[in-house]
DOVO-585779 format. One line per field, with one value per residue (C-alpha): residue in three letters; y, z negated, x. Coordinates in Angstrom, 2 decimals. Layout:
N
rest = [Ala/...]
v = [Y/...]
w = [Z/...]
u = [X/...]
This chain:
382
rest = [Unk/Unk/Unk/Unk/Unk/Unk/Unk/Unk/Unk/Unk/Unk/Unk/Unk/Unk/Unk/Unk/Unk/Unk/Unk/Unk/Unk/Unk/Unk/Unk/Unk/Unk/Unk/Unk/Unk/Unk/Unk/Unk/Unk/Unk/Unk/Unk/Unk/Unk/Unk/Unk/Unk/Unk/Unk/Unk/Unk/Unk/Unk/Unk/Unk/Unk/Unk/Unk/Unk/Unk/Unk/Unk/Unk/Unk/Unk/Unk/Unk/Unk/Unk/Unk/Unk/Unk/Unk/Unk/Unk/Unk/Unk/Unk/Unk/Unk/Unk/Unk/Unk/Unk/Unk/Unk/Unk/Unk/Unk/Unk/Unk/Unk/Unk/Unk/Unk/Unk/Unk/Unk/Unk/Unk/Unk/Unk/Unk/Unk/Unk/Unk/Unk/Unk/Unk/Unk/Unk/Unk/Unk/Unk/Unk/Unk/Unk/Unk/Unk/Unk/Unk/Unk/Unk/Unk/Unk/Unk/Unk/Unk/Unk/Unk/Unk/Unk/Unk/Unk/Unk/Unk/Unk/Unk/Unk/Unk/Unk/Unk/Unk/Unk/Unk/Unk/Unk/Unk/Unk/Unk/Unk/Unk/Unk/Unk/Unk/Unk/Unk/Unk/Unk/Unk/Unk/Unk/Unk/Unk/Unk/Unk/Unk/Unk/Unk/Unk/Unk/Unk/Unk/Unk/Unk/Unk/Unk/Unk/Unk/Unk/Unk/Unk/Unk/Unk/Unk/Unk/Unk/Unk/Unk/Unk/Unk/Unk/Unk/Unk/Unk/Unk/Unk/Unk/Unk/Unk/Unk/Unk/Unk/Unk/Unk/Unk/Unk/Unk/Unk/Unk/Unk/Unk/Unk/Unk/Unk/Unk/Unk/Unk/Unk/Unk/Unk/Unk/Unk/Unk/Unk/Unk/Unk/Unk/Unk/Unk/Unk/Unk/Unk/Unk/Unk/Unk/Unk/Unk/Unk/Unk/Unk/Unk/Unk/Unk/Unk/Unk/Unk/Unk/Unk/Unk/Unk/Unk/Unk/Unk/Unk/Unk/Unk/Unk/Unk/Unk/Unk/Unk/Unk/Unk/Unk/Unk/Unk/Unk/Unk/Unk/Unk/Unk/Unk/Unk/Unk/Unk/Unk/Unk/Unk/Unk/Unk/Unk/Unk/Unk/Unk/Unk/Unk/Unk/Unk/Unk/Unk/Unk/Unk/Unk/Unk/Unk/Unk/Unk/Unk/Unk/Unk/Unk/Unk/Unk/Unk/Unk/Unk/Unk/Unk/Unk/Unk/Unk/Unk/Unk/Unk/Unk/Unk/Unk/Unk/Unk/Unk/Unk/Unk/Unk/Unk/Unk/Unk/Unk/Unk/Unk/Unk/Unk/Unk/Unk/Unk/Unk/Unk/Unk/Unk/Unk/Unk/Unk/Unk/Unk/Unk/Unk/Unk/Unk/Unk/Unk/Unk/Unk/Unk/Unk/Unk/Unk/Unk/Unk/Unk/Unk/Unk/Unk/Unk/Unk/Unk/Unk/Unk/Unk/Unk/Unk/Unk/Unk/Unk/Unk/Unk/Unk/Unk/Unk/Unk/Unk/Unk/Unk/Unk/Unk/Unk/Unk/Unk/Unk]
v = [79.96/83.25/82.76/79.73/81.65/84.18/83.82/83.42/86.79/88.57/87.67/89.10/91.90/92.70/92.57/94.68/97.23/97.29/97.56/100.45/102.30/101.40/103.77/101.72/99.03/100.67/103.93/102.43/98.77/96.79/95.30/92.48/91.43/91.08/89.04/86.33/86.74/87.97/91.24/89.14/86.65/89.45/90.99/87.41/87.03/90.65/90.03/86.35/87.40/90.55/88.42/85.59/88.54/89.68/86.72/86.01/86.24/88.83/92.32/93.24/90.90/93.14/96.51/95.59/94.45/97.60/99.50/98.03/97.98/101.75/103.51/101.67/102.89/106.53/106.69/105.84/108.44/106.30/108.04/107.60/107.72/104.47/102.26/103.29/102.06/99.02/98.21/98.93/96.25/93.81/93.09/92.99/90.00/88.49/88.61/87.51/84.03/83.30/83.87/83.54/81.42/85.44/85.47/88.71/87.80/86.61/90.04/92.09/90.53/90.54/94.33/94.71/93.07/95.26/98.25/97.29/97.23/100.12/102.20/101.43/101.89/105.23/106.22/105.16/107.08/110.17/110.34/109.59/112.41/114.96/114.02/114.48/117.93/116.69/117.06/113.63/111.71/114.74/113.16/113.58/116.03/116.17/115.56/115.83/112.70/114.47/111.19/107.61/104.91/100.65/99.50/95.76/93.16/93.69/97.33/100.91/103.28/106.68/110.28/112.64/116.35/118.41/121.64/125.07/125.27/123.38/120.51/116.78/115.58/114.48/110.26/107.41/104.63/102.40/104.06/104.12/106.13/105.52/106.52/107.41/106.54/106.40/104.12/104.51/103.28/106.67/104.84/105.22/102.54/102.84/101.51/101.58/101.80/101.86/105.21/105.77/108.98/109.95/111.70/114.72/115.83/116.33/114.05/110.50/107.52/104.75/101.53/99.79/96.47/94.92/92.61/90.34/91.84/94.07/97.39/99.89/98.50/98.74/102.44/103.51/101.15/101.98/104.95/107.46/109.71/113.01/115.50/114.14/114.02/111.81/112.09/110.57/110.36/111.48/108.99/106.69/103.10/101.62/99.19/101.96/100.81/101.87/104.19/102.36/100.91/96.65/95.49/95.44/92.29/93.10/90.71/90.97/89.15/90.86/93.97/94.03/95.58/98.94/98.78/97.65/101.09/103.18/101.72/101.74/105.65/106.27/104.68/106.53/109.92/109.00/106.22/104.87/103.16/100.65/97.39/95.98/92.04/92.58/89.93/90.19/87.03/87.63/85.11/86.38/89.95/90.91/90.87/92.35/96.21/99.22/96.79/98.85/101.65/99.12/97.59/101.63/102.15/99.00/99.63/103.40/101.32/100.27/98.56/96.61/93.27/92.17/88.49/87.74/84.77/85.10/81.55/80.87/80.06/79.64/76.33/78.07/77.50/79.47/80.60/81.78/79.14/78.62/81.90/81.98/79.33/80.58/83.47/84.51/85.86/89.17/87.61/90.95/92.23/93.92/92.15/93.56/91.07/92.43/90.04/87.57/86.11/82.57/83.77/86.28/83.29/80.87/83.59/83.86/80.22/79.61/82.91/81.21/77.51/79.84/81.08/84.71/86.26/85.89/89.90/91.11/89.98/92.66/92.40/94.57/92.90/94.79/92.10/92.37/90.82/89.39/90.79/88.64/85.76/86.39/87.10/83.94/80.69/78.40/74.58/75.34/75.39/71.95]
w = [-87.14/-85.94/-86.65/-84.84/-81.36/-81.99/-79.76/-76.97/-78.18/-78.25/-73.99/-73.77/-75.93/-73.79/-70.45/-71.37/-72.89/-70.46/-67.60/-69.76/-70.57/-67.46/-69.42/-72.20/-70.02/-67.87/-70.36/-74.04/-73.90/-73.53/-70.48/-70.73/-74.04/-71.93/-68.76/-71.71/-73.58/-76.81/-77.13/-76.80/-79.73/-81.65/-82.56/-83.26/-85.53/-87.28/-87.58/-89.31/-91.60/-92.89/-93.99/-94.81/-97.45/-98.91/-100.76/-101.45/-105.31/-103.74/-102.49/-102.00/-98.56/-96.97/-98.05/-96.68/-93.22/-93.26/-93.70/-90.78/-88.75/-89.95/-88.80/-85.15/-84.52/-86.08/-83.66/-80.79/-81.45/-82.44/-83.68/-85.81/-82.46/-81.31/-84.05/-82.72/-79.00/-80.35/-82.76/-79.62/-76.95/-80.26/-81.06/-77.66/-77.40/-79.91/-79.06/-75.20/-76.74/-79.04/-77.97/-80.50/-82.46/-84.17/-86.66/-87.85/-91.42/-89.67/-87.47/-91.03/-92.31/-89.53/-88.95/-92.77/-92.43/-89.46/-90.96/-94.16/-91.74/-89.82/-93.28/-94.26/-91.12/-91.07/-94.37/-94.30/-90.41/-91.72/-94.40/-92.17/-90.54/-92.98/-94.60/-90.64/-90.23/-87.08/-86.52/-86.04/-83.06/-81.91/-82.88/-79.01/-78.10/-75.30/-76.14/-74.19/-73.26/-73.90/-72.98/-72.01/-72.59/-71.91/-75.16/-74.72/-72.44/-72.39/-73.82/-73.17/-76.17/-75.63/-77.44/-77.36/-78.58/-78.97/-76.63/-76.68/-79.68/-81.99/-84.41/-84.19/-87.30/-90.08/-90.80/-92.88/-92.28/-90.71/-88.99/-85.35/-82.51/-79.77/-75.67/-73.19/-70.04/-66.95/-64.16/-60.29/-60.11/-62.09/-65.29/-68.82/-70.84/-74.75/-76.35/-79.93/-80.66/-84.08/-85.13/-85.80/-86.42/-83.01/-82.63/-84.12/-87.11/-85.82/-82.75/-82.75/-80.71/-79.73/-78.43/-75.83/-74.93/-70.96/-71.05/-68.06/-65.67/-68.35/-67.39/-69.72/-71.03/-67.51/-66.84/-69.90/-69.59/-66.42/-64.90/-67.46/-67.48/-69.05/-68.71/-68.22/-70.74/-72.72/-74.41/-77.97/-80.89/-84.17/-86.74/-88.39/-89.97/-93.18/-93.55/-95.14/-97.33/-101.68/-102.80/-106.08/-107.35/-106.32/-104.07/-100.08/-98.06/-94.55/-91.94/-88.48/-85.03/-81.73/-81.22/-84.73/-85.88/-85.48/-88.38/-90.16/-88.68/-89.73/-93.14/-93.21/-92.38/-94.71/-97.41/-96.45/-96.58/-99.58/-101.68/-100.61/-103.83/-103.68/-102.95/-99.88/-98.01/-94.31/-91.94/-88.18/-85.96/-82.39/-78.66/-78.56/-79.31/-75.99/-76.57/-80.08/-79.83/-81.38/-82.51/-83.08/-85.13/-86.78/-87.75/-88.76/-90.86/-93.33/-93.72/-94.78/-97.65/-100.45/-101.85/-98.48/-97.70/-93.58/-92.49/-88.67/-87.19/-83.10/-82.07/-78.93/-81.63/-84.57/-84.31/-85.68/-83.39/-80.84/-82.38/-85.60/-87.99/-90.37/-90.41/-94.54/-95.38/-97.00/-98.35/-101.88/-102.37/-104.78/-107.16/-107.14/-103.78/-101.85/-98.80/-95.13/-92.09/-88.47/-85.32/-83.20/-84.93/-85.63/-86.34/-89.08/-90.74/-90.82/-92.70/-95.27/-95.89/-96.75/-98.66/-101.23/-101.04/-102.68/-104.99/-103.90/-104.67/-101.61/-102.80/-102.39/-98.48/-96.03/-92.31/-89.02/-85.72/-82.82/-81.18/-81.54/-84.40/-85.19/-89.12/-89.71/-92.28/-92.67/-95.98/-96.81/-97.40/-94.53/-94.37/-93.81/-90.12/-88.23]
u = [80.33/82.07/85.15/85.12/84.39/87.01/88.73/86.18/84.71/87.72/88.55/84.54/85.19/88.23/86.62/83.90/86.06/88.42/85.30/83.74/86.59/89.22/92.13/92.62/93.45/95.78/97.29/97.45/96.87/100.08/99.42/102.37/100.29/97.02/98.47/100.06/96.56/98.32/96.46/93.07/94.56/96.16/92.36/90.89/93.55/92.92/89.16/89.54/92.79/90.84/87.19/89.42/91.37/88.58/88.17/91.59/92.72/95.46/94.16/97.84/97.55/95.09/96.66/99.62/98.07/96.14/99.17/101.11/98.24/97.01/101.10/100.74/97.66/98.70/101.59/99.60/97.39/94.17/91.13/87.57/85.83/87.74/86.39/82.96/84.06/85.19/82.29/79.82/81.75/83.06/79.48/78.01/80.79/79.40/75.86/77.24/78.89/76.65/73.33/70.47/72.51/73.89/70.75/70.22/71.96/75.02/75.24/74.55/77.38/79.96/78.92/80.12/83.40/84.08/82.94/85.48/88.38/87.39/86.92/90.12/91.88/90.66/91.17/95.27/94.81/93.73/96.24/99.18/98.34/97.78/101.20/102.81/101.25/98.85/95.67/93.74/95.50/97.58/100.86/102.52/105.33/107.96/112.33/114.74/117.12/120.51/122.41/122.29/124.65/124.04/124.86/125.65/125.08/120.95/120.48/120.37/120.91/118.58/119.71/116.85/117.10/114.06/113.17/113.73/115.56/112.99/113.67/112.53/110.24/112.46/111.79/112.37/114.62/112.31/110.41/109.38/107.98/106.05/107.00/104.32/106.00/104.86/104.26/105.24/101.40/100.31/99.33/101.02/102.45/103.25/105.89/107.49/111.18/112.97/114.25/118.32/120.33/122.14/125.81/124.86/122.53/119.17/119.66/117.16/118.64/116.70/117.75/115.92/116.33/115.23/112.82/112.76/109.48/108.61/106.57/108.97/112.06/113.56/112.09/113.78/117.06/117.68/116.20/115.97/119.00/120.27/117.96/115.49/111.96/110.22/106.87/106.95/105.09/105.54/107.58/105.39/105.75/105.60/109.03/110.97/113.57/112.73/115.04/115.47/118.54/117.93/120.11/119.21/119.46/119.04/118.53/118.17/118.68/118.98/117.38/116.34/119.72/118.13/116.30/119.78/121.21/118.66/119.17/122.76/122.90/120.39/122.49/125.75/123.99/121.55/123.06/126.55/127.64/124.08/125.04/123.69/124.46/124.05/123.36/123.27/122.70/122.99/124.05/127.33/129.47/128.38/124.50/125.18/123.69/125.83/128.00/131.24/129.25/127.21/130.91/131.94/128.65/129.52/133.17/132.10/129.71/131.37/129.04/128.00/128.88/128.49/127.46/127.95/126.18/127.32/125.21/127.01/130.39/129.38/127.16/123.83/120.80/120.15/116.90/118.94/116.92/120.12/121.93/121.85/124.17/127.81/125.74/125.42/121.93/121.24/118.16/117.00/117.11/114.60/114.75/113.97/113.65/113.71/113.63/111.44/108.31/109.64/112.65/111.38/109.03/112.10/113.77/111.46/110.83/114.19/114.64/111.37/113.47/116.30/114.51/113.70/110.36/108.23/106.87/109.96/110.42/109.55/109.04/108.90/107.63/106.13/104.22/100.59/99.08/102.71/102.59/99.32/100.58/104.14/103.26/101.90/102.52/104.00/105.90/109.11/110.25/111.46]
């Protein structure tokens, strides 16, 4: 009965959140997510994929949710005290849409599925922190930008140094960070961006790309120069490549390549000799980010192997859905997917037709709720 008002719960739950606590609408929220109602779909989603879990024959589904879920909220500096917030407005949503029809056995055990989540969450929180060295939510600090530089036709690359002599937290390849920036309004916005080595050792870059009427991407593409700072989180994020000895097949389209980079200099400081198949699908050369040291990191591989798929010549799609054909897949690869949503599920259905082992797929997406299901089981694409 719930679940079937989930998503009328979750615009209530949102307005009275937002009315009660006016910051989280305007400082962490992403407010791009509200206006196209994917923030408000994003928690129905979370709610019904976690009770629908703990049922499931496969616990592995929900850890892995919980872990994606548990390093966004860690890097945007989310504490025990939130859940609490949320459990007061979540349930006043409920009682709001549904009237007397929430008997007190239904509430009991909707209270207890939330309480699961919010358990866990907390739990994989807390331990994220410990293992960064921060106290509970106090994961911000200020960098420096020590240089800017567009990088492509729709993309800024960002190289921050810390302050005063100190050194940035050391990361995995994989991981990301989050930017407070803020607005000519006086609000904050959040962002994450994908973490890459920079020119120098101890440098971070990230890549940013514009998004048409977005509230950040154009701050930070555009109007952020040298010298200037930058509060960002610590490193957090849990698509960080094994350092075992399978093969790596890494995909990604567009903006996605910086989890390829991050990889790919990993590998060359790490493990140069593993053998790794590449694959990059992007418009055209000209949209195709850090392409000429992208190009350097693979010829300095021996073991890698680089697949271009440049849509505008090639004949593929525009939305990349048949990039894999004319490659040789590993059997055994570990497998890590970064790009747009429909993009990243075509991917993985036709990685299964092929014959690869769905456990061994990995994804990174950064819209909300966006990692729900990619795990599972879908018709392949039309």
């Amino acid at each position: 009965m719930l679940g079937a008002h989930l998503p009328e719960i979750s615009e209530v739950f949102y307005r009275r959140l937002f009315a009660a606590v006016p910051a989280l609408r305007t400082d962490l929220f992403n407010r791009a997510n509200q206006h196209s109602r994917t923030q408000q779909q994003a928690l129905a989603s979370a709610v019904a994929a976690f009770a629908a879990l703990l049922v499931t024959d496969e616990p592995t589904d929900i850890d892995a949710i919980m872990a994606r879920i548990a390093a966004k909220h860690a890097s945007l500096g989310v504490q025990a005290a939130h859940y609490e917030i949320v459990r007061t407005h979540l349930f006043a949503a409920v009682a709001e849409v549904l009237g007397d029809a929430v008997t007190p056995a239904v509430a009991a055990a909707w209270d207890e599925v939330y309480t699961l989540m919010a358990n866990s969450l907390v739990e994989q929180e807390s331990r994220l922190y410990d293992r960064a060295g921060v106290s509970a939510g106090r994961v911000w600090h200020t960098v420096v930008v020590a240089a800017r530089e567009y990088d492509g036709a729709h993309a800024t690359t960002l190289f921050l140094q810390p302050l005063d002599g100190e050194q940035l937290p050391a990361y995995l390849p994989g991981q990301y960070i989050s930017v407070r920036v803020p607005l000519d309004d006086g609000t904050e916005q959040i962002r994450q961006y994908t973490l890459t080595g920079g020119r120098r050792p101890g440098e971070w870059a990230l890549s940013v790309k514009r998004v048409p009427n977005g509230y950040v991407s154009p701050i930070l593409a555009d109007r952020v120069g040298a010298g200037e700072r930058l509060v960002v989180s610590h490193p957090f994020g849990s698509l960080v490549i094994g350092a075992d000895r399978a093969p790596l097949l890494l995909i990604a389209a567009g903006i996605g390549i910086t989890n390829t980079i991050a990889a790919l200099q990993y590998l060359l400081d790490h493990d140069p000799g593993r053998q790794v198949t590449v694959l990059q699908v992007d418009h055209s050369p000209y949209e195709h980010v850090r392409r000429i040291e992208f190009h350097h990191l693979v010829q300095r591989l021996p073991g890698a192997r680089l697949h271009l798929r440049y849509t505008e010549f090639d004949g593929v799609h525009d939305d990349g859905r048949n990039p894999l054909s004319g490659i040789t897949l590993p059997p055994n690869a570990q497998t890590y997917v970064c790009g747009p949503v429909d993009f990243m599920r075509a991917i993985r259905n036709q990685l299964v037709a092929a014959g690869i082992a769905p456990a061994s797929v990995h994804f990174e997406a950064f819209a909300p709720g966006s990692w729900l299901g990619l795990e599972r089981e879908h018709e392949p694409l039309s």
